[in-house]
N, CA, C and O atoms as a GROMACS GRO file, in nm:
protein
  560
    1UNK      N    1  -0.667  -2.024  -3.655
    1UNK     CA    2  -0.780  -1.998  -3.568
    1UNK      C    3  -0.740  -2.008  -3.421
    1UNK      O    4  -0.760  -1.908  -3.352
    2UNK      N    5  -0.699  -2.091  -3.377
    2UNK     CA    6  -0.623  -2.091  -3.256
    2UNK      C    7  -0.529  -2.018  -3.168
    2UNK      O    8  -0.520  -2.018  -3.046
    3UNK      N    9  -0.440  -1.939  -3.287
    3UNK     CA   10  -0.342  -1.821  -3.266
    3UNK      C   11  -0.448  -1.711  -3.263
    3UNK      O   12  -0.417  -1.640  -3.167
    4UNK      N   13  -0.542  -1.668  -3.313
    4UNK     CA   14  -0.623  -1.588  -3.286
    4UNK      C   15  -0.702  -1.599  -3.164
    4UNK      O   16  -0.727  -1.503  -3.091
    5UNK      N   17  -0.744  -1.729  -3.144
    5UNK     CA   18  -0.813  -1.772  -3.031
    5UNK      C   19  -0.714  -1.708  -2.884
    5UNK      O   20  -0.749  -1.621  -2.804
    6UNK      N   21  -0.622  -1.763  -2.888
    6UNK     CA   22  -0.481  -1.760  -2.775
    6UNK      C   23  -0.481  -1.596  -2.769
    6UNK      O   24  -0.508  -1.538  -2.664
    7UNK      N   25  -0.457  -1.545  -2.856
    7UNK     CA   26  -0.423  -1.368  -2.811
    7UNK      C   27  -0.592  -1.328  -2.770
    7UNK      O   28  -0.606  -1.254  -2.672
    8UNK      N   29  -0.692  -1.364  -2.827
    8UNK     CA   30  -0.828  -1.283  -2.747
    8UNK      C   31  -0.772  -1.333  -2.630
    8UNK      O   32  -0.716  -1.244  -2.567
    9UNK      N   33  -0.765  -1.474  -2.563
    9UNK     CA   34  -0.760  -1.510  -2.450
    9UNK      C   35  -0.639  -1.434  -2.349
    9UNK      O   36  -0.646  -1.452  -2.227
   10UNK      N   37  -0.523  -1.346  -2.409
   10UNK     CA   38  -0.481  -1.281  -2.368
   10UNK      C   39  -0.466  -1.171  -2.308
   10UNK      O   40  -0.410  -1.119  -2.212
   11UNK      N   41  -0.577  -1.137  -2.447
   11UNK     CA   42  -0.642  -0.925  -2.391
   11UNK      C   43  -0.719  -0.952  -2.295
   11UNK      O   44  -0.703  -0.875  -2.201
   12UNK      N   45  -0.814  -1.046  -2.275
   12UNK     CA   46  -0.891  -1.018  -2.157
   12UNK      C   47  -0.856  -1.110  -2.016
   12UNK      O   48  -0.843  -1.232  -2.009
   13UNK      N   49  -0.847  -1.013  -1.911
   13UNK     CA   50  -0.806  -1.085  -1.783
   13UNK      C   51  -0.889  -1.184  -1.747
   13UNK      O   52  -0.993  -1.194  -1.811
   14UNK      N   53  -0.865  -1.275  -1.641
   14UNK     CA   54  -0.876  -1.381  -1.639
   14UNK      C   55  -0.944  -1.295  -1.475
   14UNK      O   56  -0.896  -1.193  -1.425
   15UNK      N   57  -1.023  -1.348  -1.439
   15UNK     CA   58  -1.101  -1.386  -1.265
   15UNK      C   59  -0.998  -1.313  -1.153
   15UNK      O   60  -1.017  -1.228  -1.065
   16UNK      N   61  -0.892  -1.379  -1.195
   16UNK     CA   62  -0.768  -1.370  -1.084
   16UNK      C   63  -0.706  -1.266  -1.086
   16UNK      O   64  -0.652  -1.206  -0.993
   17UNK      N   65  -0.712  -1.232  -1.232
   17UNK     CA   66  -0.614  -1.063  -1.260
   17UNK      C   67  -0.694  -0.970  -1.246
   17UNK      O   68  -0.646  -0.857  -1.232
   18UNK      N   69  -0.838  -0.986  -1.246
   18UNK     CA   70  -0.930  -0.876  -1.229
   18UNK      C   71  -0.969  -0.849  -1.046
   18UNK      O   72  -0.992  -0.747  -0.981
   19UNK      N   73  -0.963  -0.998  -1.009
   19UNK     CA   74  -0.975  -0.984  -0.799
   19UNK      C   75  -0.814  -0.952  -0.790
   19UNK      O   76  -0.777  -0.943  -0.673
   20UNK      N   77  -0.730  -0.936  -0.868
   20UNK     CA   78  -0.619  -0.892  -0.822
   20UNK      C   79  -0.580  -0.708  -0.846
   20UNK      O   80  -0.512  -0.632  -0.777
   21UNK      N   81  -0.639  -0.691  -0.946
   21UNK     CA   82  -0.653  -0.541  -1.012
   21UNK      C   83  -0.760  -0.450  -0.900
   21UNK      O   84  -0.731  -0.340  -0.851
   22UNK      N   85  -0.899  -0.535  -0.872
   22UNK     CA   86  -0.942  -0.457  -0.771
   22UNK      C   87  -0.880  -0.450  -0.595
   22UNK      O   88  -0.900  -0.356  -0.518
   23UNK      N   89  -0.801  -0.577  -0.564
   23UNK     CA   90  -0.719  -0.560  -0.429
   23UNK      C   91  -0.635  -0.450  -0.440
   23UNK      O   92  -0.634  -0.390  -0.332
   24UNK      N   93  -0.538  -0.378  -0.550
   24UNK     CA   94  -0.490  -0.291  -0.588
   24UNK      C   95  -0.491  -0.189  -0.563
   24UNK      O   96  -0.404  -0.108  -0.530
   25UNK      N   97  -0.682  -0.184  -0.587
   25UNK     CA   98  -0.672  -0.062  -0.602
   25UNK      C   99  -0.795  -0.013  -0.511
   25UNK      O  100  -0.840   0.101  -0.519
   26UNK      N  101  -0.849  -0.125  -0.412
   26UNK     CA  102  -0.889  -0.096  -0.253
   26UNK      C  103  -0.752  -0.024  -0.118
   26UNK      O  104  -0.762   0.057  -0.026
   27UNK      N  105  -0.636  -0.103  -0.172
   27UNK     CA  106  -0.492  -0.053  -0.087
   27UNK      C  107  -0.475   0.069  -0.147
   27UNK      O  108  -0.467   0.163  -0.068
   28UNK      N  109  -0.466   0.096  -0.266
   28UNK     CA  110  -0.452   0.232  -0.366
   28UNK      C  111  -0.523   0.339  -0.264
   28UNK      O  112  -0.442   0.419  -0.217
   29UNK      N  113  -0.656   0.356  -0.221
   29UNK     CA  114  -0.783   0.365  -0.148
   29UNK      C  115  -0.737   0.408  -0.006
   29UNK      O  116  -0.745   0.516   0.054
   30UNK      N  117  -0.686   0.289   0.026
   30UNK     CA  118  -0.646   0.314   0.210
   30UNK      C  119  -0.529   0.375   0.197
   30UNK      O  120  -0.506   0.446   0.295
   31UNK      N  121  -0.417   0.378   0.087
   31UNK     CA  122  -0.321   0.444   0.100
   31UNK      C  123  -0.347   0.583   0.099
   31UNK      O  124  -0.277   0.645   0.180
   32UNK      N  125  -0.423   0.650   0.034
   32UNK     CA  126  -0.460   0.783   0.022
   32UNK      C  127  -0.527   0.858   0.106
   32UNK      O  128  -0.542   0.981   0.106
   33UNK      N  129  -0.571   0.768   0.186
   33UNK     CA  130  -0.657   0.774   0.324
   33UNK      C  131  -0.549   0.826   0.409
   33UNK      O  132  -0.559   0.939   0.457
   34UNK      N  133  -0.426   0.739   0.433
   34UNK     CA  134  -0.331   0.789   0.558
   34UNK      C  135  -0.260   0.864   0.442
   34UNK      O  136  -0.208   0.940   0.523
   35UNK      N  137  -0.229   0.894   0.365
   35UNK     CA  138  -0.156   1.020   0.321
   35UNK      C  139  -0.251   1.110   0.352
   35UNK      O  140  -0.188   1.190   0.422
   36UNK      N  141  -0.365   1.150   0.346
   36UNK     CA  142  -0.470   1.247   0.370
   36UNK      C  143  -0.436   1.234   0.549
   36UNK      O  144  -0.429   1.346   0.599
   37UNK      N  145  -0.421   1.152   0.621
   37UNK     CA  146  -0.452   1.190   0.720
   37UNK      C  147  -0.309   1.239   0.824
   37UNK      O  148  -0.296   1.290   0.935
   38UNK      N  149  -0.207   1.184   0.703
   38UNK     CA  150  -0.079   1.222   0.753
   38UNK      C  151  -0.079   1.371   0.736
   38UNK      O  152  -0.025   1.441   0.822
   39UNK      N  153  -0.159   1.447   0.587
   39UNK     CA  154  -0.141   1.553   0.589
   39UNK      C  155  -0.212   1.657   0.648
   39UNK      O  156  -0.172   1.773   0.645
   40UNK      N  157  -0.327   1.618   0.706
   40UNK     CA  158  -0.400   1.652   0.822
   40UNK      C  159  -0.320   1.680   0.951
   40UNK      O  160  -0.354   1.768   1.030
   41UNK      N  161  -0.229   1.614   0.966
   41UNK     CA  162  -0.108   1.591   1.098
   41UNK      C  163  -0.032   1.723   1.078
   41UNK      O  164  -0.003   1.814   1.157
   42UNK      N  165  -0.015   1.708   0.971
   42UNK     CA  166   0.079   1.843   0.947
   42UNK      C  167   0.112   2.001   0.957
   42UNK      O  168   0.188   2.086   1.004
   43UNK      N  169  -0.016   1.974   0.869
   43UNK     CA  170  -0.118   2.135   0.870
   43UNK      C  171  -0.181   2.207   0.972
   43UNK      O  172  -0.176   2.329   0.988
   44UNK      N  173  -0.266   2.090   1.067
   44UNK     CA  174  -0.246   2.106   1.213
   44UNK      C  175  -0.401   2.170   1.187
   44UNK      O  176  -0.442   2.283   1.215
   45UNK      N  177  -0.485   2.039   1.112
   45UNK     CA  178  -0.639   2.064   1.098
   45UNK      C  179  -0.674   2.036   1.193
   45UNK      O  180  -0.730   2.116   1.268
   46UNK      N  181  -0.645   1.867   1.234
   46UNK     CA  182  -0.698   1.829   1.364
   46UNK      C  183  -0.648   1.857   1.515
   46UNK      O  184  -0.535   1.826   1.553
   47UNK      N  185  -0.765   1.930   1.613
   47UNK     CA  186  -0.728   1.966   1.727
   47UNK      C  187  -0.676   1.904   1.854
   47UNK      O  188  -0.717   1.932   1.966
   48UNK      N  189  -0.592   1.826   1.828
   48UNK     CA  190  -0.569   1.736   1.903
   48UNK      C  191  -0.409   1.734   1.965
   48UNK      O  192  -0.340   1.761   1.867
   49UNK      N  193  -0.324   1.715   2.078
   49UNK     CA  194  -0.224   1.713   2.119
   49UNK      C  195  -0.108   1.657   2.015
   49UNK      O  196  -0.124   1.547   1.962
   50UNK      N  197   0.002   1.733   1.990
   50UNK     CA  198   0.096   1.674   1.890
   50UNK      C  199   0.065   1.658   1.693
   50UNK      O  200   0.134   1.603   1.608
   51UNK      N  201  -0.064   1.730   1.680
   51UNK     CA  202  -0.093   1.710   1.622
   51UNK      C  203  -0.096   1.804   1.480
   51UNK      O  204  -0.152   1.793   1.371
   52UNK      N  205   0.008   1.919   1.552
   52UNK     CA  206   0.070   2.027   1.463
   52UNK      C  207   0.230   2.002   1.446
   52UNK      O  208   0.307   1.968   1.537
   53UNK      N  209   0.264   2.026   1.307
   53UNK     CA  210   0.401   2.009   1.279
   53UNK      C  211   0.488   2.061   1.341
   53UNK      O  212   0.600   2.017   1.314
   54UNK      N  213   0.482   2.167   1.443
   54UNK     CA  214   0.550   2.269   1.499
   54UNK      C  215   0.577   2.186   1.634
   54UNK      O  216   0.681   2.156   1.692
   55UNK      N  217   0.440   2.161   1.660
   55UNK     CA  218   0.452   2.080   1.835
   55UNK      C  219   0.511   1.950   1.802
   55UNK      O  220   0.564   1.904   1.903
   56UNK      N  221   0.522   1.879   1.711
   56UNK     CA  222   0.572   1.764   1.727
   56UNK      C  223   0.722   1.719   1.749
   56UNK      O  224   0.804   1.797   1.700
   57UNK      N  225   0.782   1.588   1.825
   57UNK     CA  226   0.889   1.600   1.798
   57UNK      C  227   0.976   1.560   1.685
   57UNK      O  228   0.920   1.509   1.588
   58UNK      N  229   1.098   1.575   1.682
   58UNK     CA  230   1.165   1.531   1.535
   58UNK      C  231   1.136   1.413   1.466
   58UNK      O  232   1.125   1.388   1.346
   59UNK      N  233   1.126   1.340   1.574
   59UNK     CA  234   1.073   1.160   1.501
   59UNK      C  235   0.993   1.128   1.461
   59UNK      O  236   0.972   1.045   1.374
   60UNK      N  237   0.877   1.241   1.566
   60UNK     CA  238   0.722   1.222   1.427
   60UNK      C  239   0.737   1.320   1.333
   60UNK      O  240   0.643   1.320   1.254
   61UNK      N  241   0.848   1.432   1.306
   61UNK     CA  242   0.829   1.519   1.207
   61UNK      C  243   0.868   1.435   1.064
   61UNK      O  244   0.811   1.444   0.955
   62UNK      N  245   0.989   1.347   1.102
   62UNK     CA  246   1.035   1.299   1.026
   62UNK      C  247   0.944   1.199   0.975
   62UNK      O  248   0.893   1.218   0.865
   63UNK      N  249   0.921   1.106   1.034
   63UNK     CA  250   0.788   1.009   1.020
   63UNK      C  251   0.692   1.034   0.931
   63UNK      O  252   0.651   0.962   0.840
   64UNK      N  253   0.650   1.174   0.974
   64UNK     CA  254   0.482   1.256   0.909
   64UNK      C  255   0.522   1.290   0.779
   64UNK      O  256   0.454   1.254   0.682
   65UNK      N  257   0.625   1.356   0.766
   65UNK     CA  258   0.689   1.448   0.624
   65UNK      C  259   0.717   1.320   0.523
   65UNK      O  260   0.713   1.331   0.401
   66UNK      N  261   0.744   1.200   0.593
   66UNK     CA  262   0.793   1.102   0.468
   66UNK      C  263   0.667   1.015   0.443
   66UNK      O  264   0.660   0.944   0.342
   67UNK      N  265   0.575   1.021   0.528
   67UNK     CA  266   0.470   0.940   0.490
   67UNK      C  267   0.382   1.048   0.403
   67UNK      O  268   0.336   1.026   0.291
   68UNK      N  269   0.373   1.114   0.444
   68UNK     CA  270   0.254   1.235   0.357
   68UNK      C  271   0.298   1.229   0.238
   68UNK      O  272   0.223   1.257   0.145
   69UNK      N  273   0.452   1.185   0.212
   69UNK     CA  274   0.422   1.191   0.051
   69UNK      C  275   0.442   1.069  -0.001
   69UNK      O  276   0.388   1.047  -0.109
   70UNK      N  277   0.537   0.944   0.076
   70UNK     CA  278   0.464   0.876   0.025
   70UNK      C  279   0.364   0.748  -0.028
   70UNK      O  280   0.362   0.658  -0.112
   71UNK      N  281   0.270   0.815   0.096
   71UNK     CA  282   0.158   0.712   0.122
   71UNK      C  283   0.062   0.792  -0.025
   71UNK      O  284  -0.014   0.701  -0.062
   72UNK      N  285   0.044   0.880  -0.089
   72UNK     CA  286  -0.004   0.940  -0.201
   72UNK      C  287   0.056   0.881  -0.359
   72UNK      O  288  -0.008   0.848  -0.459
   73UNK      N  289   0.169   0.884  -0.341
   73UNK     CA  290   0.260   0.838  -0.448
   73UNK      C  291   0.276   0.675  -0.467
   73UNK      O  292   0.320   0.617  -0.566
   74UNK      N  293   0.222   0.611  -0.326
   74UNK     CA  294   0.191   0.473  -0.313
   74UNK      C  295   0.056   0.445  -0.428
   74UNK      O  296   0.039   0.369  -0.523
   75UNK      N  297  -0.048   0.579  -0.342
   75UNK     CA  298  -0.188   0.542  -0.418
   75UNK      C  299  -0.206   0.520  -0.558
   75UNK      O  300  -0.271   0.447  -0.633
   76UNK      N  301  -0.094   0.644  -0.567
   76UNK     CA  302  -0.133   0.684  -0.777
   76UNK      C  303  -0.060   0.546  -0.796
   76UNK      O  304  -0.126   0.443  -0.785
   77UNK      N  305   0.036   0.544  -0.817
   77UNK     CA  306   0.061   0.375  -0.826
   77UNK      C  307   0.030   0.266  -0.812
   77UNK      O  308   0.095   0.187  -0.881
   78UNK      N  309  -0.074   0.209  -0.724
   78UNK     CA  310  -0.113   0.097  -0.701
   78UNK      C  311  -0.282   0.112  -0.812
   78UNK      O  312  -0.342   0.024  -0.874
   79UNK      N  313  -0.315   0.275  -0.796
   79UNK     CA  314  -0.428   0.259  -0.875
   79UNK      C  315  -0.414   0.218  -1.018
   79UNK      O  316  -0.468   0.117  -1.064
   80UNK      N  317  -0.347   0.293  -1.079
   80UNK     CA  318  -0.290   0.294  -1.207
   80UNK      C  319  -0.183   0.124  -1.239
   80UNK      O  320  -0.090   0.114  -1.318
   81UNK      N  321  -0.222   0.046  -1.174
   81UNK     CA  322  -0.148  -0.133  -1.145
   81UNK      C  323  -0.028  -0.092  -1.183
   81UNK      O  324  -0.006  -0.168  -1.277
   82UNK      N  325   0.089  -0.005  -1.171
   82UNK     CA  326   0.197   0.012  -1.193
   82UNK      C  327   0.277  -0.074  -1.102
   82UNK      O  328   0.242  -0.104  -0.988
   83UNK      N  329   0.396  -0.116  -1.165
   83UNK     CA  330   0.465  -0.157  -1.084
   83UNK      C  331   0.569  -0.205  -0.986
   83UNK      O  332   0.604  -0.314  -0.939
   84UNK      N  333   0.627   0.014  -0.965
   84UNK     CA  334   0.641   0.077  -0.872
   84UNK      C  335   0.578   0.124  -0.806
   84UNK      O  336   0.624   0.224  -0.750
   85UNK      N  337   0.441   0.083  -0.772
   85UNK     CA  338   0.312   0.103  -0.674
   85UNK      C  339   0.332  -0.004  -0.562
   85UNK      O  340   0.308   0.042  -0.450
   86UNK      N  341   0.370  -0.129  -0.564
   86UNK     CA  342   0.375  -0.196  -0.458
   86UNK      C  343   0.532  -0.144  -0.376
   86UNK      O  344   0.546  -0.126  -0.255
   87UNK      N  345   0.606  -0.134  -0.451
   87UNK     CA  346   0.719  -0.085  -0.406
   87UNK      C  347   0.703   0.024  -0.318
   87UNK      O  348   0.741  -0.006  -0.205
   88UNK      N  349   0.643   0.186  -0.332
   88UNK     CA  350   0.605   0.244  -0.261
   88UNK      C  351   0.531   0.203  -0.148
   88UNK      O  352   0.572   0.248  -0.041
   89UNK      N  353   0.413   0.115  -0.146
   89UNK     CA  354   0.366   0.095  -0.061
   89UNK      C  355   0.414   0.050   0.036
   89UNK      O  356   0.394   0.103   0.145
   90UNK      N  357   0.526  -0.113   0.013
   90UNK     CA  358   0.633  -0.154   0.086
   90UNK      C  359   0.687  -0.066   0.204
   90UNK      O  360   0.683  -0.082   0.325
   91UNK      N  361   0.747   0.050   0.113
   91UNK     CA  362   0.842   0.133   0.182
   91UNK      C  363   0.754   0.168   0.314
   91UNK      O  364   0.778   0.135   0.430
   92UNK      N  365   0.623   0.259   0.253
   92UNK     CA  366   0.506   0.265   0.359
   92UNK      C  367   0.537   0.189   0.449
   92UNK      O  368   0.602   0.214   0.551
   93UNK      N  369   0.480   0.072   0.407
   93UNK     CA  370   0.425  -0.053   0.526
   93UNK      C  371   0.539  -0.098   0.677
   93UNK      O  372   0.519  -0.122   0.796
   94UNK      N  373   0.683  -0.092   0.569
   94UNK     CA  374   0.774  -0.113   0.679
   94UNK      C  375   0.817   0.007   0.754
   94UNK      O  376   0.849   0.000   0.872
   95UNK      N  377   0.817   0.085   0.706
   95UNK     CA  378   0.790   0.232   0.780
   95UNK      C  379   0.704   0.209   0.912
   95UNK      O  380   0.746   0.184   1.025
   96UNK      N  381   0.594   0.220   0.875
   96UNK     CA  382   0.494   0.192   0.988
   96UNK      C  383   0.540   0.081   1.052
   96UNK      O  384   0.621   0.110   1.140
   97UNK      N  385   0.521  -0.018   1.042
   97UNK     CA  386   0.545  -0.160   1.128
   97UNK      C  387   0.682  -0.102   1.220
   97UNK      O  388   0.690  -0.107   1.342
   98UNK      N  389   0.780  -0.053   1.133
   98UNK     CA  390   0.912  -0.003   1.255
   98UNK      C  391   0.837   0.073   1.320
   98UNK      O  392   0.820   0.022   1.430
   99UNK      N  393   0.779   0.175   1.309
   99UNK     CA  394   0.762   0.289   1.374
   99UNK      C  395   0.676   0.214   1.493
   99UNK      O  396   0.713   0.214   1.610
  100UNK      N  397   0.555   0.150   1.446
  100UNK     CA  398   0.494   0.103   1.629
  100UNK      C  399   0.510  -0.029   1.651
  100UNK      O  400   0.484  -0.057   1.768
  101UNK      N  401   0.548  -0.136   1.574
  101UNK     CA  402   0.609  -0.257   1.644
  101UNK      C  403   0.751  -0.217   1.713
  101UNK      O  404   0.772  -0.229   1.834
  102UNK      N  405   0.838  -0.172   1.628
  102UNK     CA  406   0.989  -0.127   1.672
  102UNK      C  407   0.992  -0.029   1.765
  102UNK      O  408   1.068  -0.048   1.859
  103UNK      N  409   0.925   0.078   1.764
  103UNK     CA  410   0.966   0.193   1.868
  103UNK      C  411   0.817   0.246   1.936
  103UNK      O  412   0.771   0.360   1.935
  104UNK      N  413   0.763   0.130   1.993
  104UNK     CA  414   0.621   0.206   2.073
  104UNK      C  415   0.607   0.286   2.146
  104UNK      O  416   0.502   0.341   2.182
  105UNK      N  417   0.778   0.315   2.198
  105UNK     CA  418   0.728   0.404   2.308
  105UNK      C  419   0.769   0.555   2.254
  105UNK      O  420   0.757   0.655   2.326
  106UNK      N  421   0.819   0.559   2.115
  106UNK     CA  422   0.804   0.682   2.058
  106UNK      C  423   0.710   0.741   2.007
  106UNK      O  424   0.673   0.852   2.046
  107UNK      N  425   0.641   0.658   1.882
  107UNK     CA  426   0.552   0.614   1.797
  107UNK      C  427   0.427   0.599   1.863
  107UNK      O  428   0.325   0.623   1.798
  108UNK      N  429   0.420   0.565   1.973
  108UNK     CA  430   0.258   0.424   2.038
  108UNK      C  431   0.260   0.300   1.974
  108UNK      O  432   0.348   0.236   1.918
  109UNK      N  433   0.138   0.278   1.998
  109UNK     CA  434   0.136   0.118   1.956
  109UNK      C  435   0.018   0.068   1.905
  109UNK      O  436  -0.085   0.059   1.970
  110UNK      N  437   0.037   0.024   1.748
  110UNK     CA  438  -0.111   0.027   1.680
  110UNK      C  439  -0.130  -0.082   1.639
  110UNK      O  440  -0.120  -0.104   1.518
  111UNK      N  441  -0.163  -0.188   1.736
  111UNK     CA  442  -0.154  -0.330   1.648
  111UNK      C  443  -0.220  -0.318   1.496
  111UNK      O  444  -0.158  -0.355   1.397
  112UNK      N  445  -0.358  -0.258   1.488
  112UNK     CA  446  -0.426  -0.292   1.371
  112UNK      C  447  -0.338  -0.212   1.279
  112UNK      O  448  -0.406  -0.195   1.178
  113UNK      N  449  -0.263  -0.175   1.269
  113UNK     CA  450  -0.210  -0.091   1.163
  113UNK      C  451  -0.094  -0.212   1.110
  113UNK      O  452  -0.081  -0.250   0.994
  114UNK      N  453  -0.014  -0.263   1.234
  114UNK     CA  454   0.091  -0.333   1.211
  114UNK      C  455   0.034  -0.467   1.159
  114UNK      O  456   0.086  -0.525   1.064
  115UNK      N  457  -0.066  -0.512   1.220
  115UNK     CA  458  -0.175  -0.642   1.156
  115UNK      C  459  -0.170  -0.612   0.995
  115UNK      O  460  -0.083  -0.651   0.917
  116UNK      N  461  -0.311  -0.518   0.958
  116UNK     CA  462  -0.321  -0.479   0.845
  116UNK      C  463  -0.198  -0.474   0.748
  116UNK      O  464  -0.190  -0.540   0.644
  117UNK      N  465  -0.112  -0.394   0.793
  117UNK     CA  466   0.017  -0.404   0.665
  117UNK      C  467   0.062  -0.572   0.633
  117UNK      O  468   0.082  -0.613   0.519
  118UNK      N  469   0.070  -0.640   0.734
  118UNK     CA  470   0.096  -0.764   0.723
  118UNK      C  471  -0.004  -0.843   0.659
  118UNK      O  472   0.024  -0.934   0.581
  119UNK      N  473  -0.098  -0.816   0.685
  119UNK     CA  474  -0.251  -0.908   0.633
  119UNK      C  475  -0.221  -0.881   0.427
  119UNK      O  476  -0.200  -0.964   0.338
  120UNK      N  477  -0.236  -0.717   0.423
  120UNK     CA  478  -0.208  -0.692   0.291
  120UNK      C  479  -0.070  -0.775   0.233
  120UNK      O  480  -0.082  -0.845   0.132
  121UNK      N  481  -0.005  -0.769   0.267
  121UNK     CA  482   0.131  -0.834   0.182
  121UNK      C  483   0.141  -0.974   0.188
  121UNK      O  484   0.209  -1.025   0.099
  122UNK      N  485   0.074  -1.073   0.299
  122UNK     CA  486   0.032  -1.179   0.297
  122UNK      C  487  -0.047  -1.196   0.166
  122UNK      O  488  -0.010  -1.278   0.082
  123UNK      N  489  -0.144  -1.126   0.149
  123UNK     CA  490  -0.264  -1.126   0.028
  123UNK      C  491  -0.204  -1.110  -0.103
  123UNK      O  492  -0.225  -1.189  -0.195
  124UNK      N  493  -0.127  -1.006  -0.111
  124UNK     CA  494  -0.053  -0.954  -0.215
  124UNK      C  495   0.040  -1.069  -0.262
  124UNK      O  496   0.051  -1.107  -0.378
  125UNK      N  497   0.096  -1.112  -0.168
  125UNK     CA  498   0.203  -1.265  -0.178
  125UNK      C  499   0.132  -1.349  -0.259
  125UNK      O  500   0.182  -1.374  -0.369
  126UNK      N  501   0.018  -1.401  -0.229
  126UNK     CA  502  -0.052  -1.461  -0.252
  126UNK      C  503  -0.152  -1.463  -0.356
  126UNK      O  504  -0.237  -1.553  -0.357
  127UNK      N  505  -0.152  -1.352  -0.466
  127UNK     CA  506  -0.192  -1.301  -0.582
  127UNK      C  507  -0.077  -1.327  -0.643
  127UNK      O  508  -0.089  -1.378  -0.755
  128UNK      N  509  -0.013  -1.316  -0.619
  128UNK     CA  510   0.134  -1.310  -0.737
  128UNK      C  511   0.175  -1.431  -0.720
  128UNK      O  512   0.265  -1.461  -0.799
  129UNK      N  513   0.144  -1.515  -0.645
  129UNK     CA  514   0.229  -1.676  -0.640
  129UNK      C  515   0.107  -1.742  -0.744
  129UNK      O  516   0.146  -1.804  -0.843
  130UNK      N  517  -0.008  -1.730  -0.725
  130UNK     CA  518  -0.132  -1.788  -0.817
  130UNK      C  519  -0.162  -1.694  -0.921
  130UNK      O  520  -0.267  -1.700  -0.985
  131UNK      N  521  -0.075  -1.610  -0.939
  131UNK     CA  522  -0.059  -1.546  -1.093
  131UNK      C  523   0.060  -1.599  -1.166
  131UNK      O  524   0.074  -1.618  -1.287
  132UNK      N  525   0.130  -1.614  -1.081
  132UNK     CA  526   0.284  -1.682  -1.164
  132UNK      C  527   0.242  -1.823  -1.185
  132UNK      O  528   0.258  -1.866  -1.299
  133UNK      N  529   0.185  -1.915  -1.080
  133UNK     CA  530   0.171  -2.043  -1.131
  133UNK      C  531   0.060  -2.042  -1.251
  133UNK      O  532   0.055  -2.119  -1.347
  134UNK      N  533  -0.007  -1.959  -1.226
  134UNK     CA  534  -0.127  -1.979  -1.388
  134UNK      C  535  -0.090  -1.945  -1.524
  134UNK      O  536  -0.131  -1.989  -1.632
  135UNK      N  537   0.007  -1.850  -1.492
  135UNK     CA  538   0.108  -1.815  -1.613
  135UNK      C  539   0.180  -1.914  -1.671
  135UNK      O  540   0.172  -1.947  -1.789
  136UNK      N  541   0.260  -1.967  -1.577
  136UNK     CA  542   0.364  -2.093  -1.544
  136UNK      C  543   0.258  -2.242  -1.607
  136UNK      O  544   0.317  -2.326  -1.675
  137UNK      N  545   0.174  -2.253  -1.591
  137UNK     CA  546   0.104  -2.347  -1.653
  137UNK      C  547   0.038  -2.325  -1.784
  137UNK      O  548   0.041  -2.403  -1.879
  138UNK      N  549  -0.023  -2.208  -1.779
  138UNK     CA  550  -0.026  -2.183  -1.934
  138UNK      C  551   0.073  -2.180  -2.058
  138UNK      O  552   0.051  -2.205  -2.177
  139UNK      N  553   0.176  -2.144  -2.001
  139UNK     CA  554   0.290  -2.132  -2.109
  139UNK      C  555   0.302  -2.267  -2.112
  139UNK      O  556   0.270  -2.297  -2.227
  140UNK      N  557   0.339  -2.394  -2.036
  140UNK     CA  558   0.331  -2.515  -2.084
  140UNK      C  559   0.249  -2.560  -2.169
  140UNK      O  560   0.256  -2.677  -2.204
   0.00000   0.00000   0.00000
């Protein structure tokens, strides 16, 4: 009865894996947001200075072309709790943070962007350290 008991208690997530499944897949959310808006950059929807692939220079071409795909390939991944989804996102995040902490005067300078990536992986840290210790105590 108990071995039966222990595996129900297995199939279904626990509080922590479910506020951790939806943080997932709110970043899943915002990631698809700046891939959408990277690819907006590209296409040269929005009317705005620099804001066609043609006018831009190499560093935002390069920049734009690697985020457009993959700040998307971040999303499907983080939605789907895969996990090569945080990995993508990573790549994202430090991407960005170089691009306007490291080089503002190429890039500009976006604190909330460079905040935010940091805030998320703080959080993310912090799901997985109180998922491993609950694990880590249960198996005892």
């Amino acid at each position: 009865m108990t071995d039966s008991a222990g595996r129900l208690h297995e199939m279904h997530p626990s509080a922590t894996e479910n506020a951790f499944a939806w943080f997932l897949r709110v970043v899943a959310a915002y990631c698809l947001l700046f891939g959408i808006l990277y690819w907006v950059r590209l296409i040269g929807v929005y009317d705005g200075p620099l804001w066609r692939f043609d006018l831009m220079p190499i560093h935002w071409q390069i920049a734009a072309v690697t985020l457009s795909v993959f700040f998307p390939f971040a999303a499907i991944g983080l939605w789907m709790l895969s996990s090569w989804g945080p990995v993508i996102w990573f790549i994202c995040a430090a991407t960005e943070i170089v691009m306007y902490a490291g080089f503002p005067d190429l890039f500009g300078s976006r604190p909330l962007i460079v905040v935010s990536h940091i805030a998320v992986a703080v959080i993310y840290a912090a799901f997985r350290i109180v998922l491993h210790l609950k694990r880590r105590r249960s198996a005892q």
